[in-house]
NURO-524589 format. One record per residue: x negated, y, z of N, C-alpha, C in turn; residue number from 1. Coordinates in Angstrom, 1 decimal, decimal comma. Each point is the difference from the previous one (the first is absolute). Example, Ala and Ser with C-alpha at 12.3 -4.5 7.8 and 13.67 -1.06 7.14 Angstrom:
  n.east  n.north    n.up  ca.east  ca.north   ca.up  c.east  c.north    c.up    k
   -13,2     -5,7     7,8      0,9       1,2     0,0    -0,9      1,2     0,0    1
     0,4      1,1    -0,7     -0,9       1,1     0,0     0,8      1,1     0,8    2
END
This chain:
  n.east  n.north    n.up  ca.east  ca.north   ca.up  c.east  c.north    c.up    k
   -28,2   -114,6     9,8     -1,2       0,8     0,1    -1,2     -1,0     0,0    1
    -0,8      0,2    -0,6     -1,9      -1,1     0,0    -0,6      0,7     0,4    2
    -1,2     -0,3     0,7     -0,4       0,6     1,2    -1,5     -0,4    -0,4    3
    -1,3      0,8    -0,5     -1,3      -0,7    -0,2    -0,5     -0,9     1,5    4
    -0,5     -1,0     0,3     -0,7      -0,3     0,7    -0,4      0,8     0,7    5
    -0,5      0,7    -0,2     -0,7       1,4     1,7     1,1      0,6     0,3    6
     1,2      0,0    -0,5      0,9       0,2     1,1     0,0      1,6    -0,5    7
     0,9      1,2     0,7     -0,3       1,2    -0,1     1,7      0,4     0,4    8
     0,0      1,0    -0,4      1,7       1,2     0,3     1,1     -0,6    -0,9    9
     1,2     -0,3     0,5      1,6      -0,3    -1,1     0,9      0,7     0,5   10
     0,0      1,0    -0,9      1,2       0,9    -0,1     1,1      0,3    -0,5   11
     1,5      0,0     0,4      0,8       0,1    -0,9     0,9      1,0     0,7   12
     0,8      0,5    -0,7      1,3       0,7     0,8     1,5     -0,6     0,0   13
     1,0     -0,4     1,0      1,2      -0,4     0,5     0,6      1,2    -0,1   14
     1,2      0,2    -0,9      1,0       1,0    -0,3     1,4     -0,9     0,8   15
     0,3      0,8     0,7      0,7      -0,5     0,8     1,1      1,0     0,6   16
     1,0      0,0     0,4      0,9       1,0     0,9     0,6     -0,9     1,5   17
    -0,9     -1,1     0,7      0,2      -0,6     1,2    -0,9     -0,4     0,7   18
     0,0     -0,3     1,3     -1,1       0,1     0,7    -0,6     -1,4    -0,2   19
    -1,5     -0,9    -0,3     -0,2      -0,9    -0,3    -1,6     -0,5     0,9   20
     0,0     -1,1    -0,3     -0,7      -0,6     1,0    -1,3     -1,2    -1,0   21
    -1,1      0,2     0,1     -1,3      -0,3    -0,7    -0,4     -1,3     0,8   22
    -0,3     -1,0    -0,5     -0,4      -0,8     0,3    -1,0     -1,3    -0,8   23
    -1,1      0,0     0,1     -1,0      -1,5    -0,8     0,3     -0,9     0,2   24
    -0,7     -0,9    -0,3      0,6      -1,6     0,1    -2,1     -0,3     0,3   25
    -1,1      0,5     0,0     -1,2      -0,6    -0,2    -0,6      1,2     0,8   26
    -1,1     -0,5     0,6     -0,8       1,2     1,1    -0,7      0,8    -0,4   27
    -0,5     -0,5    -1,7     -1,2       0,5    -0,7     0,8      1,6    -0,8   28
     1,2      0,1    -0,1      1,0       1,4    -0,3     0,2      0,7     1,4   29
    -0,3      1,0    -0,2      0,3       0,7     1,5     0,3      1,5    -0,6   30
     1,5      0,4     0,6      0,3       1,5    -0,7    -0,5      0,9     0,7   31
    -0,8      0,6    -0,9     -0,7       1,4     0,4     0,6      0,8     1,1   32
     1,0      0,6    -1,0      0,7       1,6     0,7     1,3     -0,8     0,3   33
     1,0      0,6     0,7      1,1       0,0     0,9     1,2      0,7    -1,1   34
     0,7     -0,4    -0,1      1,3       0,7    -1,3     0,5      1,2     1,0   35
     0,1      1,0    -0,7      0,6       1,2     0,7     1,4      0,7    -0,4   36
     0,6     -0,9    -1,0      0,9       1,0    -0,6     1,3     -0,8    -0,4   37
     0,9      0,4    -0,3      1,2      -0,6    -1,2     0,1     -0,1    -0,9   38
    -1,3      1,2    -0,5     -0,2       0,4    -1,6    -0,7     -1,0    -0,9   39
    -0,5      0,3    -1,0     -1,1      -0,5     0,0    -1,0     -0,4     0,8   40
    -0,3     -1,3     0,2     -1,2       0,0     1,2    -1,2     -0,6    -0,6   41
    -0,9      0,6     0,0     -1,1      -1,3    -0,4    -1,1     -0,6     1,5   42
     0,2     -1,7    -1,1     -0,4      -0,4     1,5    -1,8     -0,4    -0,7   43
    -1,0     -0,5     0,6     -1,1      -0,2    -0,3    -0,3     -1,0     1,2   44
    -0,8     -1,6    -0,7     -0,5      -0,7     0,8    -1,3     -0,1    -0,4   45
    -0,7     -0,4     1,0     -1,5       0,1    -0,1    -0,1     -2,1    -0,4   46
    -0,5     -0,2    -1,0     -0,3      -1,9    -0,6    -1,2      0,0     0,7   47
    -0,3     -1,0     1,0     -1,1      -0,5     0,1    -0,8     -0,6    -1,0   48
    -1,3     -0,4     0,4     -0,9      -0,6    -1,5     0,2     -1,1     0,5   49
     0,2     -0,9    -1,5      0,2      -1,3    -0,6    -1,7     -0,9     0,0   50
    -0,3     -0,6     1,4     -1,0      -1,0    -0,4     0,1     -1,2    -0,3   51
     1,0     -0,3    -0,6      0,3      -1,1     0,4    -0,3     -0,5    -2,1   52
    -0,2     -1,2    -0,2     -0,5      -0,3    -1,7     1,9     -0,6    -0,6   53
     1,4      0,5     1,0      0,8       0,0    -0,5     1,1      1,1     0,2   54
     0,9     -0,3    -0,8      0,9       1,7    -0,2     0,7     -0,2     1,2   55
     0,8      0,9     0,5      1,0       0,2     0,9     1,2      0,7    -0,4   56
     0,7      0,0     0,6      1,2       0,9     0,1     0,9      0,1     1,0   57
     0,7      1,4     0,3      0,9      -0,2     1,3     1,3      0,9    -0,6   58
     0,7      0,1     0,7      1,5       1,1    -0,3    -0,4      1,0     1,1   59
     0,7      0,9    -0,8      0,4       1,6     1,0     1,3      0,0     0,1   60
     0,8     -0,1     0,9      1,5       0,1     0,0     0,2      1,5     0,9   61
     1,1      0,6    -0,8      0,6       1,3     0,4     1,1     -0,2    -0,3   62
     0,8      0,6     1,1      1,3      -0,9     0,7     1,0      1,0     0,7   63
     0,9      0,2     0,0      0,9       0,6     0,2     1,6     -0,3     0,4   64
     0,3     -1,0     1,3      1,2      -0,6     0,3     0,0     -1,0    -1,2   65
     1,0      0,1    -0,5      0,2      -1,4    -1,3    -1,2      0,3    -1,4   66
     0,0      1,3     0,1     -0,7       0,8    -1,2    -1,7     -1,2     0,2   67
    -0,6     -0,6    -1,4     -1,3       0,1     0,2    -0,6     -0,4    -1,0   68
    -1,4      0,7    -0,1     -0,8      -0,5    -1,4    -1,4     -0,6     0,5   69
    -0,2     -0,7    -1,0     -1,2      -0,5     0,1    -1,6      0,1    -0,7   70
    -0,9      0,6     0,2     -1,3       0,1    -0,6    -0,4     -1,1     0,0   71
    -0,6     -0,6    -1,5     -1,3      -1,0     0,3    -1,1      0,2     0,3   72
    -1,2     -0,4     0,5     -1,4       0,8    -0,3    -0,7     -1,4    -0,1   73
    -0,7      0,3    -1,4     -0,6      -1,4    -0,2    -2,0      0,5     0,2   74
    -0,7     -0,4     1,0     -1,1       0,5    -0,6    -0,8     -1,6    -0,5   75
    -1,2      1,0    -0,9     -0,4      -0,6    -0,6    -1,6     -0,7     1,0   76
     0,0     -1,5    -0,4     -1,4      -0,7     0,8    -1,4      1,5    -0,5   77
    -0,7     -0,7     1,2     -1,7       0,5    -0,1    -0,7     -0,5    -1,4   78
    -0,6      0,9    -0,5     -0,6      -0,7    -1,2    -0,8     -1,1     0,0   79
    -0,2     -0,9    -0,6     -1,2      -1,3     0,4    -0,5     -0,4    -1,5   80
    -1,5      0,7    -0,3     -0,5      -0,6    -1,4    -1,5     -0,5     0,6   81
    -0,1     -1,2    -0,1     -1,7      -0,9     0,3    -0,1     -0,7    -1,7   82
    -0,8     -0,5     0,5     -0,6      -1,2    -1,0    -1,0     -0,6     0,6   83
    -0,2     -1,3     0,0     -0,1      -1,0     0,8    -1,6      0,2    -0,5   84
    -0,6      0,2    -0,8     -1,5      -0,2     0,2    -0,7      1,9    -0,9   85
    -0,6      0,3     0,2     -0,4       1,4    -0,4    -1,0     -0,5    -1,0   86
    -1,0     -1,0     0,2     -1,6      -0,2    -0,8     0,1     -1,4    -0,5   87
    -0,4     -0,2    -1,3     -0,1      -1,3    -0,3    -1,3      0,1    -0,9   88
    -1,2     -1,1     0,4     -1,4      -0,5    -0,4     0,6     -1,1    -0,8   89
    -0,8      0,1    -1,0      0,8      -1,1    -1,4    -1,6     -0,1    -0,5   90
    -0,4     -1,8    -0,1     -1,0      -0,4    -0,5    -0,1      0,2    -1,7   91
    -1,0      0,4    -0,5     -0,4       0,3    -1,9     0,9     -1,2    -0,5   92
     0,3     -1,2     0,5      1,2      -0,7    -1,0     1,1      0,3     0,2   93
     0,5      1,1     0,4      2,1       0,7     0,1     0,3     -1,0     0,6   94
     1,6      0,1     0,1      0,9      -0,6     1,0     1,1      0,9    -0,1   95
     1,2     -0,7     1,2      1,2       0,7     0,1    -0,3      0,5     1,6   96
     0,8      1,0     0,2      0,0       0,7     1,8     1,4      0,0    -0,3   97
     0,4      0,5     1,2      1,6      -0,2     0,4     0,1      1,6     1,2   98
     0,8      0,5    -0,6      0,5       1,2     1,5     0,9     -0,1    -0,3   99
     0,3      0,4     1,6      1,6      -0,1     0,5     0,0      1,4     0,8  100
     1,3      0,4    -0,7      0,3       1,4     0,6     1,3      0,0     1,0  101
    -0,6      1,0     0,7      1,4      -0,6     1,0     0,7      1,7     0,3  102
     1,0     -0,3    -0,3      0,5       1,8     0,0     2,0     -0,2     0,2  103
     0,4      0,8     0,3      1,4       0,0     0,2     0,7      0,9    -1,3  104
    -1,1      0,7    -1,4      0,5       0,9    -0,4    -0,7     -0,5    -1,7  105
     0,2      0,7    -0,8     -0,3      -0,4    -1,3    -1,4      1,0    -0,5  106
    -0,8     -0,8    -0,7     -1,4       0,2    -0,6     0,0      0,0    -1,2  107
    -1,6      0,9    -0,1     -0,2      -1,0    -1,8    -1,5      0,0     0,3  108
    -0,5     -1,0    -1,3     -1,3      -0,3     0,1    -0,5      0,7    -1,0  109
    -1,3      0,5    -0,1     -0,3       0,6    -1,0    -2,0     -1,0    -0,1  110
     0,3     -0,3    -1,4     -1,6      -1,0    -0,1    -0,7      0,8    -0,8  111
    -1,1      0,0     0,4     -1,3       0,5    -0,7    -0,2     -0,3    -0,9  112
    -0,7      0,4    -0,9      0,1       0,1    -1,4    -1,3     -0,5    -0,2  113
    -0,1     -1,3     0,1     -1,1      -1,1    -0,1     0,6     -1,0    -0,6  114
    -0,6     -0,8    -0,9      0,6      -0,9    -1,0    -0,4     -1,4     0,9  115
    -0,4      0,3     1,0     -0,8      -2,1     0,8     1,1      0,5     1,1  116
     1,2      0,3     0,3      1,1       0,2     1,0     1,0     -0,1    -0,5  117
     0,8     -1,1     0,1      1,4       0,0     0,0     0,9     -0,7     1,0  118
     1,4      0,7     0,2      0,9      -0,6     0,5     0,3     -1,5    -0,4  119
     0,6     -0,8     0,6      0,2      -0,9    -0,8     2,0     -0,4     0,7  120
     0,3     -0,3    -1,0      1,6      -0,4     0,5    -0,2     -1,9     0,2  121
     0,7     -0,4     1,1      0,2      -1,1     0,0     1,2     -0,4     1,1  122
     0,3     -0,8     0,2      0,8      -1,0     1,1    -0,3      0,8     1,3  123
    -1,6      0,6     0,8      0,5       0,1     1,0    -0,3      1,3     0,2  124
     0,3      0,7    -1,3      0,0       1,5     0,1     1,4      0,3    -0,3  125
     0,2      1,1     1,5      1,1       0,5     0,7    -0,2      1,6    -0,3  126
     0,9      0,7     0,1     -0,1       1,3     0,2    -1,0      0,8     1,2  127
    -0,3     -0,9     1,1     -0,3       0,3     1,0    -1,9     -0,5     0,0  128
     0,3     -1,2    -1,0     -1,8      -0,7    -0,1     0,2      0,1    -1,7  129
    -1,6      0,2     0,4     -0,5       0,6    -1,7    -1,4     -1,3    -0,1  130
     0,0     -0,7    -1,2     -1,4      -1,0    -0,2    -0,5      1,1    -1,1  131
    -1,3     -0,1     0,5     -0,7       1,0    -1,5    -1,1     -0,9    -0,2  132
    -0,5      0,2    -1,1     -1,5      -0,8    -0,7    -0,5      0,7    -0,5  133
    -1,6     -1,0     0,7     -1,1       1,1    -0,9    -1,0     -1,0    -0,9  134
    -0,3      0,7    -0,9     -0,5      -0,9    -1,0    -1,6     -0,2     0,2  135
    -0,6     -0,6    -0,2     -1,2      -0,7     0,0    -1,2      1,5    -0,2  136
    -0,7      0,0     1,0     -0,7       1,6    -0,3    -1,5     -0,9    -1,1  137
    -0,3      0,7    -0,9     -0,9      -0,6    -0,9    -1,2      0,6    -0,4  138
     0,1      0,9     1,3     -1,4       1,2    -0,4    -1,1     -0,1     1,3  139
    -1,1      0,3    -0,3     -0,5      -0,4     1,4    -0,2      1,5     1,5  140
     2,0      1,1    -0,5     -0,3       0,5     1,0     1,5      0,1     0,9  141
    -0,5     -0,3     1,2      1,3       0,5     0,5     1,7      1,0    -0,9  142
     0,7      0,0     0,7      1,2       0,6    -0,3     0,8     -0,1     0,9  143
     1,3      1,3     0,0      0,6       0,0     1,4     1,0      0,8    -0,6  144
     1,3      0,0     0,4      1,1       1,0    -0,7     1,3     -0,2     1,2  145
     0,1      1,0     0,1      1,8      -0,1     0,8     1,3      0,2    -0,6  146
     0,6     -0,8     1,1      1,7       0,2    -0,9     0,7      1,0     1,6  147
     0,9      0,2    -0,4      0,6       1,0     0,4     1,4     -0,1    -0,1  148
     0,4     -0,1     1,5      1,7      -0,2     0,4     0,4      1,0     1,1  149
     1,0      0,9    -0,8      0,8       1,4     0,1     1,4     -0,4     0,6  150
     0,1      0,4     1,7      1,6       0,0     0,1     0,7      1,4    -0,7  151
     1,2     -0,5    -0,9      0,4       1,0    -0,4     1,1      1,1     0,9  152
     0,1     -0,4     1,2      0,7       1,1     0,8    -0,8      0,6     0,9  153
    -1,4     -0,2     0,5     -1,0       0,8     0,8    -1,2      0,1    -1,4  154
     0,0     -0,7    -0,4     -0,9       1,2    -1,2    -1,5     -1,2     0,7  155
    -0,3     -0,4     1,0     -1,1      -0,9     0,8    -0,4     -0,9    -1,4  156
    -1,4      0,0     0,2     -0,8      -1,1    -0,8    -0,9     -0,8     0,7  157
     0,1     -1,6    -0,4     -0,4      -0,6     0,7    -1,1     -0,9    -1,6  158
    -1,7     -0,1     0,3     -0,8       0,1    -1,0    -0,6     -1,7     0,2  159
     0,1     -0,8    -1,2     -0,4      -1,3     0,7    -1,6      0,1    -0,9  160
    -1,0     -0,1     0,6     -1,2      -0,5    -0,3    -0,5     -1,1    -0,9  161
    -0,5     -0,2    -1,1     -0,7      -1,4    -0,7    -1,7      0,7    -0,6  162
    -0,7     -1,1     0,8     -1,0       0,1    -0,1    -0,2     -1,3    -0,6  163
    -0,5      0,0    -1,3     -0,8      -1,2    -0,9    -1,5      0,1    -0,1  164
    -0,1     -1,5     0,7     -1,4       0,0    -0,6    -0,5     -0,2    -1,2  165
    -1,4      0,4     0,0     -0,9       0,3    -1,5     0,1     -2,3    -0,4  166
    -0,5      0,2    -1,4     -0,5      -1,5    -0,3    -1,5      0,0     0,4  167
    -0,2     -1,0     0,8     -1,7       0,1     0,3    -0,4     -0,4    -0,7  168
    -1,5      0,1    -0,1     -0,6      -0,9    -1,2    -1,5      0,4     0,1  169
    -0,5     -1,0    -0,5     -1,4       0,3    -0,2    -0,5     -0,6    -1,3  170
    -0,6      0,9    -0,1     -0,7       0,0    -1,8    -1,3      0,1     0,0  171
    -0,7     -0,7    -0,8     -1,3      -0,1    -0,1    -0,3     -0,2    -1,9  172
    -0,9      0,9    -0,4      0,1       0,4    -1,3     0,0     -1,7    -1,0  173
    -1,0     -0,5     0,5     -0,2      -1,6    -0,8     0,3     -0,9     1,0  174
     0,5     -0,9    -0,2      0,0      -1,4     0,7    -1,2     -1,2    -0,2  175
    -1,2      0,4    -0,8     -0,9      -0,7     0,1    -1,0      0,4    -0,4  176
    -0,9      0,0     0,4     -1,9       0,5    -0,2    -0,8     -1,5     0,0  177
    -1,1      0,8    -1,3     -0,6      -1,1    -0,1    -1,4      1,0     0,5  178
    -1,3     -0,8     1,0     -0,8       0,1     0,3    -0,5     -0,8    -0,7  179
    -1,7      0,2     0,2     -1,4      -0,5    -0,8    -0,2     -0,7     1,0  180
    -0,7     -1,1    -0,7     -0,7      -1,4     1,6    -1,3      0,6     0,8  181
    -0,5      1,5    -0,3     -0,8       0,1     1,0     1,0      0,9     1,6  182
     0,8      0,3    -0,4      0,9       0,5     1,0     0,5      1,5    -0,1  183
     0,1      0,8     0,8      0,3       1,6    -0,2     0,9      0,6     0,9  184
     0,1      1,4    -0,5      1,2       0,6     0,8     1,4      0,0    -0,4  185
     0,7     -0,6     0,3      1,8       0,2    -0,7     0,4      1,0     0,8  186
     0,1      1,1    -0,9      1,2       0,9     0,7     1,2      0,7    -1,1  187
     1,3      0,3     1,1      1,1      -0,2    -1,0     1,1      1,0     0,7  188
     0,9      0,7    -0,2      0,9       0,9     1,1     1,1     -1,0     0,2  189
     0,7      0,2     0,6      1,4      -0,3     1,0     0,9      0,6    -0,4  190
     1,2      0,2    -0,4      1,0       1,2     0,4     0,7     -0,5     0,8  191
     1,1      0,4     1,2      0,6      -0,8     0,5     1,2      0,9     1,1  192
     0,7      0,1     0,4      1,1       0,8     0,7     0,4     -0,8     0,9  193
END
């Protein structure tokens, strides 16, 4: 029997024609109801919840003089999906970031549909750490896009942030003016972010 992490009701029925005797092996199995019969009996134990970030398991033994069988009950660990940083500020020349996910259970990434973002495969990319790059932003406005990592047995999303800066710059229409030798007013605009 597999048991979700929160734990909940395991039920089964013992067809039997002798009198038998219920016993666990772990504290976290506790049987419900009391067997009343010879017949069919169904027995029901109440699973404690699993906090723990590993699985467990215990036996149910029902036993009868030499007669005996054994239940496994495996439950399953507490869910655990993080990722080691949520926001990443990336200067207008790109670069690589690095997240690390830390989870006991299997994901997928899903990337935005931005052409200056990519995964990249290398040496210290593991299933568990992902290196992404971002390419050189070349416009003079910010940009920002998320990726997106889905445990696939709680359905949970965990959203990582990239915020790129714009290219600064300042522009000025000409780079040189010629004034008259009696002097004047120069004036000229700025653009600048």
């Amino acid at each position: 029997y597999i048991m979700e992490a929160i734990g909940g009701e395991l039920k089964f029925d013992v067809n039997t024609n002798v009198d038998f005797m219920v016993e666990t092996s772990v504290d976290w199995i506790v049987q419900s109801t009391e067997s009343r019969g010879l017949e069919s009996t169904p027995l029901s134990f109440t699973i404690a919840e699993n906090t723990s970030d590993d699985s467990r398991e215990g036996m149910i033994t029902i036993s009868s003089g030499d007669l005996k069988q054994i239940k496994k009950v495996v439950q399953k660990a507490k869910s655990t999906f993080s990722v080691s940083q949520s926001e990443f500020r990336v200067g207008s020349e790109g670069g690589d970031i690095h997240v690390e996910v830390s989870t006991n259970g299997e994901y997928t990434v899903t990337m935005p549909k931005v052409d200056w973002l990519k995964e990249s495969a290398g040496r210290s990319t593991s299933s568990y750490n992902h290196r992404f790059s971002i390419s050189a932003n070349a416009s003079y406005d910010a940009r920002e896009t998320e990726i997106l990592f889905t445990n696939k047995e709680t359905g949970e999303e965990l959203k990582v942030k990239i915020i790129q800066a714009q290219k600064d710059a300042i522009l000025v229409v000409k780079n040189e003016y010629i004034m008259e030798a009696i002097g004047g007013e120069l004036k000229f605009d700025v653009n600048t972010n």
